[in-house]
C-alpha positions as CSV (number, residue, x, y, z in Angstrom):
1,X,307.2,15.5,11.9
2,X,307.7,12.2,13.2
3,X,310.8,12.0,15.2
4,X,312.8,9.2,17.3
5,X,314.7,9.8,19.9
6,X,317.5,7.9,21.4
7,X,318.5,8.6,25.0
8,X,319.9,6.8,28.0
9,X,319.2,9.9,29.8
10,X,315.5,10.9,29.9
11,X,312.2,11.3,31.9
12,X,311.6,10.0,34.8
13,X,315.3,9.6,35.5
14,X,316.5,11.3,38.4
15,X,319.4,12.7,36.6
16,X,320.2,16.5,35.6
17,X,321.3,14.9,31.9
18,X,317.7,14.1,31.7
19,X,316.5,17.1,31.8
20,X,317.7,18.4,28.5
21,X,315.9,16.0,25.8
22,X,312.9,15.7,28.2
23,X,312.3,19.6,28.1
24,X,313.1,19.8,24.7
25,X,310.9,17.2,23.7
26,X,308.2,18.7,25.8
27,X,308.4,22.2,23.9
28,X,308.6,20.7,20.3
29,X,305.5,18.7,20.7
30,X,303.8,21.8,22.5
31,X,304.7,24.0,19.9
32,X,305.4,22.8,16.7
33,X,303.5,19.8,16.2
34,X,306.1,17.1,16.9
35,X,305.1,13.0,17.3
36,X,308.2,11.9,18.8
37,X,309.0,7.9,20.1
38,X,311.7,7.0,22.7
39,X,314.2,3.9,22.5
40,X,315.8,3.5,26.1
41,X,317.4,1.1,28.7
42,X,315.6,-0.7,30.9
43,X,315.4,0.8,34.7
44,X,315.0,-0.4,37.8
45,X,313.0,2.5,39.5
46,X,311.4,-0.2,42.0
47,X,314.3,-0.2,44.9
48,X,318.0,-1.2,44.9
49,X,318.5,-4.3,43.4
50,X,322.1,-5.9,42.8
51,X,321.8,-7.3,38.7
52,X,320.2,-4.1,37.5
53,X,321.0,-0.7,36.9
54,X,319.0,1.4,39.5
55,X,317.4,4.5,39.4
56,X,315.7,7.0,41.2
57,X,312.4,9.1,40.1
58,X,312.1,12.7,39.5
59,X,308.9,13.7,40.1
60,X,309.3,17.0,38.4
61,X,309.5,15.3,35.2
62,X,306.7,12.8,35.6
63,X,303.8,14.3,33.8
64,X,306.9,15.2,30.9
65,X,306.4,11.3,29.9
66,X,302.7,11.1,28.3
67,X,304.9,13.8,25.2
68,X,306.5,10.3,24.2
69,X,304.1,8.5,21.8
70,X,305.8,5.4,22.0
71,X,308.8,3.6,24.1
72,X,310.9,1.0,23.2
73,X,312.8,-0.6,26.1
74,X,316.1,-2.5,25.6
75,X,315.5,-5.4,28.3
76,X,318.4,-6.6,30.0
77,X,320.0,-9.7,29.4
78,X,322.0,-12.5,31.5
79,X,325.3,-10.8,30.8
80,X,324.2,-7.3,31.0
81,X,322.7,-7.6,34.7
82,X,326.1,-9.7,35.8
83,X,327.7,-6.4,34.9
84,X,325.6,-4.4,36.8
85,X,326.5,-6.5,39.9
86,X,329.6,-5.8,39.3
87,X,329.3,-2.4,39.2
88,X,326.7,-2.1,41.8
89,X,329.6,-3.8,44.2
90,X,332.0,-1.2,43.2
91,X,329.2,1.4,44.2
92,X,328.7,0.4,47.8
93,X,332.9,-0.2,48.4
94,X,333.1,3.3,47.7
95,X,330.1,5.0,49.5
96,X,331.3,2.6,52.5
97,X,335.3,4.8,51.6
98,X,332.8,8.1,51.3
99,X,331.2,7.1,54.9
100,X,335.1,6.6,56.7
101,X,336.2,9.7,54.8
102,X,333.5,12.1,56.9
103,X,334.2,9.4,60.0
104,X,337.3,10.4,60.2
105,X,336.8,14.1,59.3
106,X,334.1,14.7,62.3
107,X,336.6,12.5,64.8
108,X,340.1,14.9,64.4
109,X,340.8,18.7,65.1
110,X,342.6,20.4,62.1
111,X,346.3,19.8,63.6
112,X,345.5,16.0,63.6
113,X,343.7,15.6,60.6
114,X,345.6,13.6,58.2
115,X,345.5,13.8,53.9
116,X,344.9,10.5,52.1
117,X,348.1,8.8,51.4
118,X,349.1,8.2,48.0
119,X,348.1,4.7,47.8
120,X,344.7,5.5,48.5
121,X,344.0,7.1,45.6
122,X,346.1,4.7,43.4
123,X,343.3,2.1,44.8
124,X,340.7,4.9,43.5
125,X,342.3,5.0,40.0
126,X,342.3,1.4,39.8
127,X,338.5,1.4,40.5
128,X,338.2,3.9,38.1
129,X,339.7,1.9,35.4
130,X,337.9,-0.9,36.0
131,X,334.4,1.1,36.2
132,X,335.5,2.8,33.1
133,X,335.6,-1.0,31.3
134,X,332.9,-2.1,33.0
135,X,331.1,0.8,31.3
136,X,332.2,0.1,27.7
137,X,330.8,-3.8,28.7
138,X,327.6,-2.6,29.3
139,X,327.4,0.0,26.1
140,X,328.4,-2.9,23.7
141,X,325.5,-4.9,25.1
142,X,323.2,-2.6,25.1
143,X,323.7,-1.7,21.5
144,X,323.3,-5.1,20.2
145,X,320.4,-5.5,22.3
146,X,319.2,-2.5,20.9
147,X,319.9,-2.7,17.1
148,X,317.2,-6.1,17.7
149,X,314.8,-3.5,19.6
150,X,314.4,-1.2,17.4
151,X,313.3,-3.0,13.7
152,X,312.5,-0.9,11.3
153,X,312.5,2.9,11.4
154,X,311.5,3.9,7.8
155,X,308.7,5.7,9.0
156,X,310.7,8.5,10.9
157,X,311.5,11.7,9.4
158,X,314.5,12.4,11.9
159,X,316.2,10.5,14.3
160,X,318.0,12.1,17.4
161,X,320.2,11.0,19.6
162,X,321.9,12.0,22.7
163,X,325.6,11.1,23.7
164,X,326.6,10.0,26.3
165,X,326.6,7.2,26.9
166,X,327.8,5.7,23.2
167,X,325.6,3.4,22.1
168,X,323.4,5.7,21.7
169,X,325.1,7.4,18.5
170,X,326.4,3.7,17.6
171,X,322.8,3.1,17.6
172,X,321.3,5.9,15.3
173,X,324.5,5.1,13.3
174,X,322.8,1.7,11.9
175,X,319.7,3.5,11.7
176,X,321.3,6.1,9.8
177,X,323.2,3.4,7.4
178,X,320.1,1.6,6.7
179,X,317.7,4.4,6.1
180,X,319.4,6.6,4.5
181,X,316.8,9.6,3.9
182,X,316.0,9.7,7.4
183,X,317.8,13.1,9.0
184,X,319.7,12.6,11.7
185,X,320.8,14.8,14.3
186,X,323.5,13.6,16.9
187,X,323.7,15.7,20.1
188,X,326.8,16.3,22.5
189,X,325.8,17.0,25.8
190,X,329.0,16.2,27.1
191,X,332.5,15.6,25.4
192,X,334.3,12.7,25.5
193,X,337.8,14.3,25.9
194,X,337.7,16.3,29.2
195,X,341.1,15.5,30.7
196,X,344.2,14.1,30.2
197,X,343.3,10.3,31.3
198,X,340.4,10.7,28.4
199,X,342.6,12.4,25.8
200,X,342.9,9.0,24.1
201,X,342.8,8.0,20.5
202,X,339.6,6.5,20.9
203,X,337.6,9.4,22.4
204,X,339.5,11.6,19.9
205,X,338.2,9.5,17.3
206,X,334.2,8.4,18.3
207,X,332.8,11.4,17.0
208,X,334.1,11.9,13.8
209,X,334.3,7.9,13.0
210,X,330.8,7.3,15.1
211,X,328.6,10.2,13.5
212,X,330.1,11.2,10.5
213,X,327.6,10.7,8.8
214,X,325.0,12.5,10.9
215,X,323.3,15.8,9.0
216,X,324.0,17.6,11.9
217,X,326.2,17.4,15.0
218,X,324.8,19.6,17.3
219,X,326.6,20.1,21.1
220,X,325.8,22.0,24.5
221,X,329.0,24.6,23.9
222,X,331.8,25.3,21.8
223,X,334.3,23.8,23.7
224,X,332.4,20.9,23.8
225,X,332.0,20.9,20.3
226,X,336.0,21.5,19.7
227,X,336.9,18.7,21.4
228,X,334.7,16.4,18.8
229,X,337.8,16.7,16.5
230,X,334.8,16.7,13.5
231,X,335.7,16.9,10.0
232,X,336.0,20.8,9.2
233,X,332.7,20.1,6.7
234,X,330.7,18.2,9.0
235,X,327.9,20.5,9.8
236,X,327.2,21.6,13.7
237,X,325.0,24.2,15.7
238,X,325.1,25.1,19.4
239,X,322.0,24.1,21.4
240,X,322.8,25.2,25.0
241,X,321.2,23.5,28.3
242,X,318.3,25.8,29.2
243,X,315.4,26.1,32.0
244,X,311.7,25.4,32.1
245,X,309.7,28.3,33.0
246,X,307.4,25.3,34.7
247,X,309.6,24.2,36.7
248,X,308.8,27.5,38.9
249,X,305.9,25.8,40.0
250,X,307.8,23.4,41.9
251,X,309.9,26.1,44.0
252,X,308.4,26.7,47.6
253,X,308.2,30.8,48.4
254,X,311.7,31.8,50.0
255,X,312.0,32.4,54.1
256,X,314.4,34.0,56.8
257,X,316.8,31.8,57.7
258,X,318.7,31.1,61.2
259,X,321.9,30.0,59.1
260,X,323.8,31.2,56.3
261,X,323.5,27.9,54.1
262,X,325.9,27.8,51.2
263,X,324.6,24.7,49.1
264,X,325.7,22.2,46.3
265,X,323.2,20.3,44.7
266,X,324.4,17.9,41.9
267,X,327.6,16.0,41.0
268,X,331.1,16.7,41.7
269,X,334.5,15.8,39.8
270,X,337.8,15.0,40.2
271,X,339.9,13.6,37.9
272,X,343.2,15.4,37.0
273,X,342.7,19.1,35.7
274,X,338.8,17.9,35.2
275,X,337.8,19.3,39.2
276,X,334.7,20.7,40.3
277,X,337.2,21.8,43.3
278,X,335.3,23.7,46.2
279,X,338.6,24.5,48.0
280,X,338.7,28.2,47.2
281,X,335.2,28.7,48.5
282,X,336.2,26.8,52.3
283,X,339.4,28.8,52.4
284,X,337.5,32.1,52.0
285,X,335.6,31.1,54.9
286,X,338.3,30.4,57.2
287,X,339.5,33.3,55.9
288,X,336.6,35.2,56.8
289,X,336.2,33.5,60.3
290,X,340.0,33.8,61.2
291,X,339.1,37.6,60.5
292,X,336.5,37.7,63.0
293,X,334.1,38.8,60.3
294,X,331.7,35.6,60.0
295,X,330.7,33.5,62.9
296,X,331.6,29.7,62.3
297,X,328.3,29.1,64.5
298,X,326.3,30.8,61.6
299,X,327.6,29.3,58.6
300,X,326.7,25.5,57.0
301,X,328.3,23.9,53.8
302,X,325.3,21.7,52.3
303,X,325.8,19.1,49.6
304,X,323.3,17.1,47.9
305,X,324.6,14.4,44.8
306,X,326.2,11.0,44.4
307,X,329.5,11.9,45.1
308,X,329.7,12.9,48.5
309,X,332.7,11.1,48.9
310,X,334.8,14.0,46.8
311,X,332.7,16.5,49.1
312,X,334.1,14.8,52.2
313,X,337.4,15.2,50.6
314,X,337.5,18.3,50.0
315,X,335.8,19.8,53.0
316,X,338.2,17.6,55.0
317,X,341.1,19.7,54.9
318,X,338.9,22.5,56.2
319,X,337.1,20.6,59.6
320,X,336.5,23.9,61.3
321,X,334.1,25.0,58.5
322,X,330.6,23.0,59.2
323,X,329.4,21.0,56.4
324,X,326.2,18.5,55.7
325,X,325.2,16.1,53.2
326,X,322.1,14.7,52.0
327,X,323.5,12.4,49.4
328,X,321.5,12.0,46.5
329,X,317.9,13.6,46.2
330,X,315.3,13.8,44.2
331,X,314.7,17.2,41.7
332,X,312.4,18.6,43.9
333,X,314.2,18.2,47.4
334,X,316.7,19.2,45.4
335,X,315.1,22.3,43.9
336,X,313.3,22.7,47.7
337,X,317.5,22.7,49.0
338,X,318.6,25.4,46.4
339,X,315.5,28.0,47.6
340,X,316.3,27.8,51.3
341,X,319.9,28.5,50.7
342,X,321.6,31.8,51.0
343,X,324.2,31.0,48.3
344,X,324.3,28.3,45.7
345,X,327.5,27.1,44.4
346,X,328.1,26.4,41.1
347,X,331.6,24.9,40.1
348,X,333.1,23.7,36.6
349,X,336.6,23.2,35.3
350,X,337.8,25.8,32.3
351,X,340.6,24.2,30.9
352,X,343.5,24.7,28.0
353,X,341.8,21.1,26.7
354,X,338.4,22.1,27.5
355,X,336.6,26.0,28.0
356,X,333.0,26.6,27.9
357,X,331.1,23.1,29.3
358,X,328.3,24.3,31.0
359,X,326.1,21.7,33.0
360,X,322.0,22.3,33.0
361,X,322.3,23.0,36.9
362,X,323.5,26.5,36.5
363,X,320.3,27.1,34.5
364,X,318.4,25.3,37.2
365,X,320.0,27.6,39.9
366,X,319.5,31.1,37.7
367,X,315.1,30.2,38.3
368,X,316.1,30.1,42.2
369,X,315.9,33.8,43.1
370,X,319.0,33.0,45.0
371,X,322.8,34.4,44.6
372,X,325.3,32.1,42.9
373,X,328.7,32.1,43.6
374,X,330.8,30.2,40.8
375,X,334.3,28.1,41.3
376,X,335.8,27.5,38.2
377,X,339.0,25.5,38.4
378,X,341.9,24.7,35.8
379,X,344.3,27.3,33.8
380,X,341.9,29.3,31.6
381,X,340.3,32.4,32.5
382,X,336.8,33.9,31.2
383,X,335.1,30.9,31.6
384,X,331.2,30.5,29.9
385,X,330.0,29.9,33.7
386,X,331.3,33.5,34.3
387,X,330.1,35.1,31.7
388,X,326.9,34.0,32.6
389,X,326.6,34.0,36.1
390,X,327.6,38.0,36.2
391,X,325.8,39.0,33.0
392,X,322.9,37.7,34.4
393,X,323.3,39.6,37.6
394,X,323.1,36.1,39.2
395,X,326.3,36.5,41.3
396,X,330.1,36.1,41.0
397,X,332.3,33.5,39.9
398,X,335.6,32.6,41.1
399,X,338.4,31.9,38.6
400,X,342.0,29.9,39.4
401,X,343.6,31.1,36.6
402,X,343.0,34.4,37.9
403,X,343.2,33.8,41.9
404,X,345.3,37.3,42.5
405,X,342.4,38.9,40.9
406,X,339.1,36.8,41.5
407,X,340.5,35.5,45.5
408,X,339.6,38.9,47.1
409,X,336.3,39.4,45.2
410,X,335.2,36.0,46.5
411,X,336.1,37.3,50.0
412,X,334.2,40.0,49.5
413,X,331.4,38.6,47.6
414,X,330.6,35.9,50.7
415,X,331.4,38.9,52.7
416,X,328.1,41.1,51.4
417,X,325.9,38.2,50.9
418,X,326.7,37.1,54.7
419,X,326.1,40.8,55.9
420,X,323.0,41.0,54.2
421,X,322.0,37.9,55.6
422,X,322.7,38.9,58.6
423,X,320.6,42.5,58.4
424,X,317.4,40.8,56.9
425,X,317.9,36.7,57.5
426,X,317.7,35.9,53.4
427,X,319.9,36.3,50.5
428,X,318.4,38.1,46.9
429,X,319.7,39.0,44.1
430,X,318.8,41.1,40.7
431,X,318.5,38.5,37.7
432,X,318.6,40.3,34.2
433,X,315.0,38.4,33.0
434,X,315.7,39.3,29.4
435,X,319.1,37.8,29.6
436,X,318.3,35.1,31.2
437,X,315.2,34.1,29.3
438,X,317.1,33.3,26.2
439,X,318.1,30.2,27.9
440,X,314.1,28.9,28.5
441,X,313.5,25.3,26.7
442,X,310.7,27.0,24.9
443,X,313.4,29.2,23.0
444,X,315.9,26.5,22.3
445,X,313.2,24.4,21.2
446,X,312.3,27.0,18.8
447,X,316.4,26.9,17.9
448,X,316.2,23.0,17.7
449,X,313.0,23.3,15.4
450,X,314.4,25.8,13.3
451,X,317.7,23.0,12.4
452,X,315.3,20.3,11.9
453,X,313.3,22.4,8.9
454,X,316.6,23.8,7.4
455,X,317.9,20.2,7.4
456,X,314.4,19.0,5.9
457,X,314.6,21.5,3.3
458,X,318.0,20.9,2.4
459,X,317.1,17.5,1.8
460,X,314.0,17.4,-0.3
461,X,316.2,19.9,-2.3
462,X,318.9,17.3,-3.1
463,X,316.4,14.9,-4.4
């Protein structure tokens, strides 16, 4: 089967959206016999430079690249890379914001400490909006740029690509329109609606105007796929993120610790009900310190990801609790962070808009050996993340909609993971394999496998 695949997101990017169509890639030319080609962006991987978009290596995923037959690379062009200086601009005004925020947070005692005033975070919604058209700049030249890339396709059996950012689907799209026997498969790994600022008519509409006339819609979760607003007939499958039983390899045996280190790794969000908000988690540690039943000297709040600014925010109406941060890190520092931990948090948003988005990192985490505990914010209860961080025998996950509940269980979840720290100097937990398993990228490669023969044989049937 000869496949192309579209992705922005992809080996060697340091990126966990990478991870998903490199690993599934990996499995379906492994195991059933796959020839797949990549069409890309560009990347600067060689240093910071202002007119390009820059990225970092993972070098987990480097020896993942040779199961790409072929690449083809949308180049930049003049207006393209006057965009990324832009943004690039924007970039380094706000880590220079993040830097002031955890200025300011080391420099005052909690009495004096002082919340952003409101026009500081009209100023951040007013970068946002102009990042957010910046964005859709850079997408529309990148498609036209990579309609002229491409040439002809007739001598793919499927096409897949992999949202976001958008031209990808636009891109398949005219692939789609001028081969017309080609299958293609357009995968969601993220929605487009997630809070009220993108409940627009035009997220509403991409999907169902963008890849209509894809064979199969496929998305990483139900909610994800709900908030496509696809035609009722339009046909879809759920294709989870996953692990890669390889990626063991890369994880350095687990030692005693001298401090209880409760660690993020990854990206954090804030925009309206759309918060991966680690509040509850600092409170229960005051909480917990107030009570004289966790020593403050003990405990360290790690974070490693790009937005370190949102961490500082919201560790900064907590400055008694101590916190750390890395910034952004390769996979395997990363992955090196999440095994000398004694927690790991993992934190999502479960929403009346959106339930059940699950990002690859809890995946990542559940391979660590170490406890989880999970902070889902927003109004709905019985999110996916706890289903599956307590099915799995992972840990516990924390719910806002059910705080009178899920509050005191966090208490006393931090409260038997720091006591057992304590007695032995390292954290474990009891991981249901067989559970846990069916989320290896060997299985859902299988899955994906099994959608690409169905949708081969439905074809050759209506010829």
């Amino acid at each position: 089967m000869k496949v192309l695949l579209i992705a922005e997101y992809i080996a060697p990017v340091n990126a966990i959206a990478s991870i998903r169509w490199t690993k599934i890639s990996k499995y379906l030319v492994l195991h059933h016999q796959a020839s797949i080609d990549l069409l890309t962006n560009e990347k600067n991987f060689s240093g910071k430079k202002l007119l390009s978009e820059n990225y970092s290596v993972d070098p987990t995923l480097m020896q993942d690249v040779s199961n790409f037959q072929k690449a083809y690379l949308v180049r930049d062009g003049a207006k393209l890379k006057i965009f990324h200086g832009i943004h690039n601009f924007l970039r380094y005004a706000k880590n220079i914001s993040s830097n002031k925020w955890e200025k300011d947070r080391k420099n005052r005692k909690n009495s004096e400490f002082v919340s952003p005033k409101n026009g500081s975070r009209d100023t951040r919604g007013i970068l946002s909006c102009i990042r957010r058209s910046l964005n859709q700049a850079v997408d529309e030249s990148i498609y036209g740029r990579a309609c002229h890339a491409i040439g002809d396709c007739s001598q793919y059996d499927v096409v897949i690509s992999s949202y976001g950012p958008r031209w990808t689907h636009r891109v398949a799209a005219e692939i789609k329109k001028k081969n017309p026997s080609i299958i293609w498969v357009a995968d969601y790994r993220d929605s487009l609606v997630y809070s009220d600022a993108t409940d627009t008519e035009d997220n509403r509409s991409f999907a169902k105007k963008t890849t209509h006339n894809a064979d199969c819609v496929i998305s990483v979760s139900k909610g994800v796929s709900d908030l496509l607003f696809l035609d009722p007939l339009q046909r879809r499958e759920i294709v989870t993120n996953g692990f890669d039983p390889d990626d063991v390899l890369f994880r350095k045996k687990r030692h005693r610790s001298n401090k209880f280190e409760i660690t993020y790794t990854g990206t954090l969000h804030d925009e309206g009900d759309a918060r991966r908000d680690l509040t509850p988690l600092f409170r229960a540690l005051v909480d917990l310190v107030d009570g004289g039943v966790v020593c403050c000297d003990d405990i360290v709040v790690r974070y490693a990801g790009g937005t370190e600014g949102i961490f500082f925010r919201q560790a900064s109406c907590f400055p008694d609790i101590p916190v750390e941060s890395v910034g952004l890190v390769s996979r395997d520092r990363a992955m090196e962070m999440q095994s000398t931990a004694s927690l790991l948090i993992f934190s999502n948003w479960n929403t009346s808009l959106q339930k059940g988005g699950i990002t690859g990192k809890l995946f990542e985490y559940l391979t660590s050996g170490v406890p989880i505990v999970g902070v889902s914010s927003g109004d709905s209860p019985n999110s996916e993340a706890k289903k599956i961080i307590e099915k799995s025998g992972a840990g516990f996950c924390y719910e806002e909609a059910s705080d009178l509940m899920d509050y005191p269980r966090l208490i006393d979840f931090v409260r038997e993971s720091y006591t057992q720290w304590k007695n032995r100097g390292l954290t474990s937990c009891r991981v249901d394999s067989s559970y846990v398993s069916k989320f290896s990228y060997p299985v859902i490669a299988n899955q994906v496998a099994g959608i690409l023969c169905t949708l081969s044989r439905s074809k050759e049937n209506t010829l």
